[in-house]
N, C-alpha and C positions, 0 to 999 in steps of 0.2 A: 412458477405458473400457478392461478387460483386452483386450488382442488376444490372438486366436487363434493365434498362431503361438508366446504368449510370456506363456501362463497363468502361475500358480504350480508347476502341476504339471509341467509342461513343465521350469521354470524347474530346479523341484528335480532331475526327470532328469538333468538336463544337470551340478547339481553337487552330485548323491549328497546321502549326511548331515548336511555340514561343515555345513551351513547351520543344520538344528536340533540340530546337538551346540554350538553357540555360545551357551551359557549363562553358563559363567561368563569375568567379566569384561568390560567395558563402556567404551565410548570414548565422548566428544562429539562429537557432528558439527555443523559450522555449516556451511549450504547458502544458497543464494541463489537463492530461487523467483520464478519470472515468472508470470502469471495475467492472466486476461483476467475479469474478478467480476462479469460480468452477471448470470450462473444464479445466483449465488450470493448467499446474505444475510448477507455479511461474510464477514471472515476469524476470527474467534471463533467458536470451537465453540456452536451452539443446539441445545437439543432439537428434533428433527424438523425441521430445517431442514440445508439445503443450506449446508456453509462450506467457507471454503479449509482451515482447518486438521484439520475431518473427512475433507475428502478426503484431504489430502495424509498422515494417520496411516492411513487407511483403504489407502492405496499402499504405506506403508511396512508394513502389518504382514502383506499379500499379500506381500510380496518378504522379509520378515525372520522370518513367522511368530512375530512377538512384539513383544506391545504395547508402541504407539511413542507418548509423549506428547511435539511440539512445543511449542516457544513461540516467540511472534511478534516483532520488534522495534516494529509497528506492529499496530492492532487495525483495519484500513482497511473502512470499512461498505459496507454493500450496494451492488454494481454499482460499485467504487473497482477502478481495475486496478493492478497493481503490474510493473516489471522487476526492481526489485532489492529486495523483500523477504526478508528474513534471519531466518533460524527458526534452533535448536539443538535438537538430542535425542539420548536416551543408545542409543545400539545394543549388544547381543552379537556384530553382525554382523562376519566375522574375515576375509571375503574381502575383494578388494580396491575401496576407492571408486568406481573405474570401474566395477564390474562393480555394484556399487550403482546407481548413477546412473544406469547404463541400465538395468537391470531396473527401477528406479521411473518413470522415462521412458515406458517401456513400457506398463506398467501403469495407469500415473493418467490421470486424462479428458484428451481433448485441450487442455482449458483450462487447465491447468495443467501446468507444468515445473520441475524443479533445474537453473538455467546453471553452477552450481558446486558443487563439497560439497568440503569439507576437513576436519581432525583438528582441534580447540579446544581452546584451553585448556581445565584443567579449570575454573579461575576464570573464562570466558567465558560472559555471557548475553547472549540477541538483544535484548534489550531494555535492560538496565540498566546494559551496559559503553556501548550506542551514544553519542555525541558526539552527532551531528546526524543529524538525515532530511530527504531532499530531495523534495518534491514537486511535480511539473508539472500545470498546467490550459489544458486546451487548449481552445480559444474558436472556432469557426467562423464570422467574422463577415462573411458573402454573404448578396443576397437568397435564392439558394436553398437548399434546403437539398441535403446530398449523402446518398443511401442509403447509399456505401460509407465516411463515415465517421459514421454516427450513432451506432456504438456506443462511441465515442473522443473524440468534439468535439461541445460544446455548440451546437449552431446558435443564433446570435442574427444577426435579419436585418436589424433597424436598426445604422446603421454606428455605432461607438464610436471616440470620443477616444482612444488608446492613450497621448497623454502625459499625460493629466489623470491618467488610470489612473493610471499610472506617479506621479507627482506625488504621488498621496494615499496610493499603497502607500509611498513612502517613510518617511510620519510612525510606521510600524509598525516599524520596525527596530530592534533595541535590546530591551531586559529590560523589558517592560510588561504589567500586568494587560489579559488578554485576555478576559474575563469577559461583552466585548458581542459576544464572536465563537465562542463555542465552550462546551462544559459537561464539567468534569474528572468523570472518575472519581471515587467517591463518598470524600469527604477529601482527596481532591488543592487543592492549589493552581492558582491560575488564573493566574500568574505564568510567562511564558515570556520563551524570547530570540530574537527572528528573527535571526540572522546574516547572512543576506543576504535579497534580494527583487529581484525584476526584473519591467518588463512591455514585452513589445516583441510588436512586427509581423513575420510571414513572408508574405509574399504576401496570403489571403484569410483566414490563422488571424492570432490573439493567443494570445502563451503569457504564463502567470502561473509562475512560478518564486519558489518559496519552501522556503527551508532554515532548520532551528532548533534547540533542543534536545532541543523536544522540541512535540504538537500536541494542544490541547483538541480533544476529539469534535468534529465538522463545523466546525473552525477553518480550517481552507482554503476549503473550500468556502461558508462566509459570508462571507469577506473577499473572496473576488473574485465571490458577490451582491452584494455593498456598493458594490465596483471597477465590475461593471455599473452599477450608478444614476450613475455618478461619470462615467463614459462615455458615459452617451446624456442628462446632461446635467440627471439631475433632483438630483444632492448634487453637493459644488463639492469638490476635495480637502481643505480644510481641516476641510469639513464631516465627515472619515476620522477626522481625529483628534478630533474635539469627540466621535462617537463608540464611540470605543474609551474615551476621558479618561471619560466617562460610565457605563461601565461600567455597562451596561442593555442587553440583550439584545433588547430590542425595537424600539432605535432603528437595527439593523441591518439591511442586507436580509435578504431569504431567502435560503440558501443554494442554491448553485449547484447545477444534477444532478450527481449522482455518476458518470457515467459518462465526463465528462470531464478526472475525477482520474488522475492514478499518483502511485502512490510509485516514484520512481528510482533513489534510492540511497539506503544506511543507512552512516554513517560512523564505523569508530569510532579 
């Protein structure tokens, strides 16, 4: 939300014209947003809805007085949190990055932040230069449940197998039609490649770790609803890969809440 001490108006006091004489001429900036996406219904701009990417243009163009259109490395859905979401867009802005970053800082809801901004290529996009994206799912698996992290970790309070888990996420690794786990964009291919995959124990949590090239719509979060059945013991690992091999969308679980997603890092 704007603070008081560090409106637009304020903002412009402080440095005179320079700010709206910055028309001509345009850099890329690639920034790296952190966001907590409970209020929010995704990171894609909707009509009449709450997103990350209206906020965070809605920040930029409080601070730049001129319209900023982002783009995302990832489209992360409703209540999906991110630390290292990677956006770019083109600014007139001619002062210096820092002085950006904290004026957007300033500015934007408390649920969202830039941990970085820097100058881009001009050939860089947050999406179509990226390698990989890393995502974490974080599992709370105690009888009880915790209020201070319900907005972070899934509470499940039957206890789960974490190597069976582990066992059946393996058969997923490697270039395969993901088709029983996710829904591409309209024309995409359902064809992805996990690069890595991990499921281990920390104390009273299970983290799900997955990195790829790239992730069909609610593809993480059905693969570790799947990982749960696989865990309290109602599909066996193999039963993971008969299927994914099956490529039928109904023979999966439901997917996991979204509130115990992030995206972590965007690799490129």
């Amino acid at each position: 939300m704007p603070l008081p001490w560090l409106s637009w108006s304020s903002w412009s006091e402080m440095y005179g014209q320079r700010t709206r004489e910055s028309t001509s001429g345009t850099r890329k900036i690639k920034a790296v947003v952190e966001y907590d996406g409970t209020r929010y219904a995704g990171f894609q701009q909707q009509p009449s809805q709450l997103t990350i990417q209206g906020e965070v243009e809605r920040a930029l163009a409080e601070v730049t007085q001129q319209r900023t259109k982002i783009v995302g490395a990832g489209r992360t859905d409703a209540g999906v949190h991110a630390k290292g979401q990677v956006v770019h867009f083109l600014t007139g802005w001619k002062r210096s990055l820092k002085e950006l970053d904290r004026a957007f800082n300033a500015l934007v809801s408390d649920d969202v932040a830039i941990r970085e901004m820097a100058v881009a290529p001009s050939d860089f996009h947050a999406r179509f230069s990226a390698v990989t994206r890393e995502y974490r799912y974080t599992i709370l698996n105690q009888e009880v449940r915790s209020p201070l992290e319900a907005r972070y970790a899934y509470h499940h309070a039957q206890p789960l197998d974490e190597a069976a888990m582990r066992k059946a996420l393996a058969y997923l690794v490697g270039t395969h039609d993901f088709s029983s786990f996710g829904q591409p964009t309209q024309g995409d291919s359902t064809v992805r490649k996990i690069v890595h995959a991990s499921c281990f124990r920390g104390g009273t949590h299970i983290y799900v770790d997955l990195t790829a090239n790239a992730f069909l719509r609610r593809m993480v979060r059905s693969i570790v609803g799947t990982l749960v059945l696989v865990g309290r013991g109602a599909l066996s690992p193999v039963n993971v890969k008969e299927i994914f091999q099956a490529r039928d969308r109904s023979l999966a679980g439901s997917p996991a809440p979204p509130h115990g997603l992030c995206l972590v890092r965007v690799n490129y």
